[in-house]
C-alpha positions in Angstrom: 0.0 0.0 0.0 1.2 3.2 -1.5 -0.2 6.6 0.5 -0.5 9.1 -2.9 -2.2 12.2 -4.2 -2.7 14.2 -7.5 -1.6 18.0 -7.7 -0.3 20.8 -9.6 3.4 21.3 -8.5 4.0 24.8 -7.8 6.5 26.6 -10.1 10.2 27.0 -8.1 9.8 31.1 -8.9 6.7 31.3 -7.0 8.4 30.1 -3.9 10.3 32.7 -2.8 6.8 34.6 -2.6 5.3 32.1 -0.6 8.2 32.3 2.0 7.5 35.3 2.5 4.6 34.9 3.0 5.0 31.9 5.5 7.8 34.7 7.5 4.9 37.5 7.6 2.8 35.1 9.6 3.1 33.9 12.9 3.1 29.7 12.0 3.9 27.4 14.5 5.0 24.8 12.0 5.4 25.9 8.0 5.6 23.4 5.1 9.0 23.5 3.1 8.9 25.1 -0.3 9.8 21.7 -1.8 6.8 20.6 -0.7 4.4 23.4 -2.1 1.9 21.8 -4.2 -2.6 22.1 -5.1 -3.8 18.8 -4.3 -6.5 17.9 -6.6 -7.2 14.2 -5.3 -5.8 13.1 -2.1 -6.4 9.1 -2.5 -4.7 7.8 0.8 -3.4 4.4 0.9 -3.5 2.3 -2.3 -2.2 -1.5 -3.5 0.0 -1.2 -6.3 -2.5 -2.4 -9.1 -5.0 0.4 -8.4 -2.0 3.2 -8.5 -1.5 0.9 -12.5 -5.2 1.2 -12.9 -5.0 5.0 -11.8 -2.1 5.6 -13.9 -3.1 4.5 -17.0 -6.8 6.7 -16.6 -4.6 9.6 -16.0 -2.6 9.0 -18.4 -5.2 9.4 -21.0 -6.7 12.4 -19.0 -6.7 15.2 -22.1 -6.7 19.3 -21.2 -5.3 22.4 -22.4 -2.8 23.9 -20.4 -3.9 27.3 -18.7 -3.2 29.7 -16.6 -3.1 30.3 -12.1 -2.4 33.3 -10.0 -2.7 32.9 -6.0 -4.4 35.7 -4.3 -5.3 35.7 -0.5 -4.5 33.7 2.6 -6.7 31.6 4.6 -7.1 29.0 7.0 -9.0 25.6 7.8 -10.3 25.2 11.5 -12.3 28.6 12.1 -11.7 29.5 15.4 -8.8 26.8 16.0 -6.8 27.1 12.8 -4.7 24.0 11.9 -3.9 24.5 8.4 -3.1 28.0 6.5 -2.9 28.4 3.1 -2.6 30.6 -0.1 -5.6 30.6 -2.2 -5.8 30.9 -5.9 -8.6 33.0 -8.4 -11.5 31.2 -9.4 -10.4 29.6 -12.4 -13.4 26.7 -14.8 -10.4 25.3 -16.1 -8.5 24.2 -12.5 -12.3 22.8 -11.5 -12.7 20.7 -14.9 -9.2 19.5 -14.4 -9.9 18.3 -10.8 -13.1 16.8 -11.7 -11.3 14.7 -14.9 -9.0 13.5 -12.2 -11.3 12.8 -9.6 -13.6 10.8 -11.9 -10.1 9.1 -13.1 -9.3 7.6 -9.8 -13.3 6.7 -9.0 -12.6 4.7 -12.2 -10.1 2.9 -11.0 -11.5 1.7 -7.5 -10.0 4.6 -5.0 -13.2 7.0 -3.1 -12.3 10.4 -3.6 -14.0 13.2 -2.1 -15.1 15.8 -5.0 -17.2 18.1 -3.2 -16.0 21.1 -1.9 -13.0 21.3 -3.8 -10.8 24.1 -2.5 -7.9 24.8 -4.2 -4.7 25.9 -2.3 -1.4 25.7 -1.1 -0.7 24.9 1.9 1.9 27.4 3.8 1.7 25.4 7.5 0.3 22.5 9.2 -0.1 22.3 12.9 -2.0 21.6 16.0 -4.6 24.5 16.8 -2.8 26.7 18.6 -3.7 28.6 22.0 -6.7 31.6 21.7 -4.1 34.5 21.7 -1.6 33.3 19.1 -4.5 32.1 17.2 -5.8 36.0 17.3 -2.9 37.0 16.1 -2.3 34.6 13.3 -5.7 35.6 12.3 -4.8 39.7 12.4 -1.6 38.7 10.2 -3.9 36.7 7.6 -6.1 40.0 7.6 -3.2 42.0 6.5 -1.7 39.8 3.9 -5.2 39.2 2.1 -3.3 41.2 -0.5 -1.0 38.5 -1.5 -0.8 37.6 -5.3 1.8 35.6 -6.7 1.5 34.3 -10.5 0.4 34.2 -12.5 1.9 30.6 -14.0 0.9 28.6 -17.0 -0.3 24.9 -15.1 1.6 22.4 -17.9 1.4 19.5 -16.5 -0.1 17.3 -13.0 1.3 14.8 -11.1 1.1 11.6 -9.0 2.9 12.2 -5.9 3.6 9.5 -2.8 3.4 10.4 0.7 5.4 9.2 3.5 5.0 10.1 7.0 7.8 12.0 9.0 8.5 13.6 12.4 9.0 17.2 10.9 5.5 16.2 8.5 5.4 14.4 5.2 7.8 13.4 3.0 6.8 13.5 -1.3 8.3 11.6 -3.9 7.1 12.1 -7.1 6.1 9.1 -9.0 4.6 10.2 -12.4 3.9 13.5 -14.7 1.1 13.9 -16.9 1.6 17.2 -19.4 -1.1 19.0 -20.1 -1.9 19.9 -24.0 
């Protein structure tokens, strides 16, 4: 059993801009820029011949390469954040894409939630952290709602494996798909 997901990798320009972004918040625990990526499908653990299965659906998955910008910071958790992220503008082609992938791996035997698809990139994982520093992580989110970065022609997707860690997951990339 493989633990995997699909994303967008994140161009390695555009990280600079999201460190800054991580340093102008008060994060108790920030995801390295090697590890920025949009998750379109997480699929959690798999066997082998559904990741073949998978792989050969996406494989086949057809789209025209377009374009992403980020704008905005948020946060999952409300009132006890435990992930914060970078958004990105609405964009129909980002949705069909994550649908054609989503349908991809149904296909091929793995659940996969599709509703409430909200793309982003995650900039810190962590436990919730006490009422005060969550107040101001949430001021400092308030005053980088500003943020842009991008925009970035998406080219391709990709299957990535996840491995837990102490300091958080570990990626290794296992397949591209390009985009036409």
């Amino acid at each position: 059993m493989i633990r995997t997901f699909i994303a967008l990798p994140i161009p390695e320009d555009l990280h600079p801009r999201l460190a800054l972004l991580q340093a102008l918040l008060p994060l108790p625990e920030q995801v390295e820029a090697q590890d920025f990526h949009i998750t379109l499908a997480f699929l959690g653990a798999q066997p082998v011949h559904v990741l073949e299965a998978l792989h050969e659906g996406l494989e086949a998955v057809q789209m025209p390469q377009f374009v992403l910008e980020m704008a905005g910071v948020n946060a999952f958790g409300g009132a006890k954040p435990r992930v914060v992220w970078a958004g990105l503008q609405t964009c129909a082609p980002l949705m069909r894409l994550q649908a054609k992938v989503a349908q991809v791996a149904v296909r091929a035997g793995i659940a996969v939630k599709s509703q409430g698809f909200t793309p982003h990139v995650t900039l810190g994982r962590f436990t919730p952290p006490p009422p005060d520093h969550a107040a101001r992580l949430e001021a400092a989110m308030v005053a980088q709602q500003g943020f842009r970065a991008g925009p970035w022609s998406v080219t391709e997707f990709a299957l990535y494996a996840s491995y837990p860690a102490h300091a958080g997951p570990r990626y290794e990339l296992m397949a591209r798909y390009p985009l036409a």
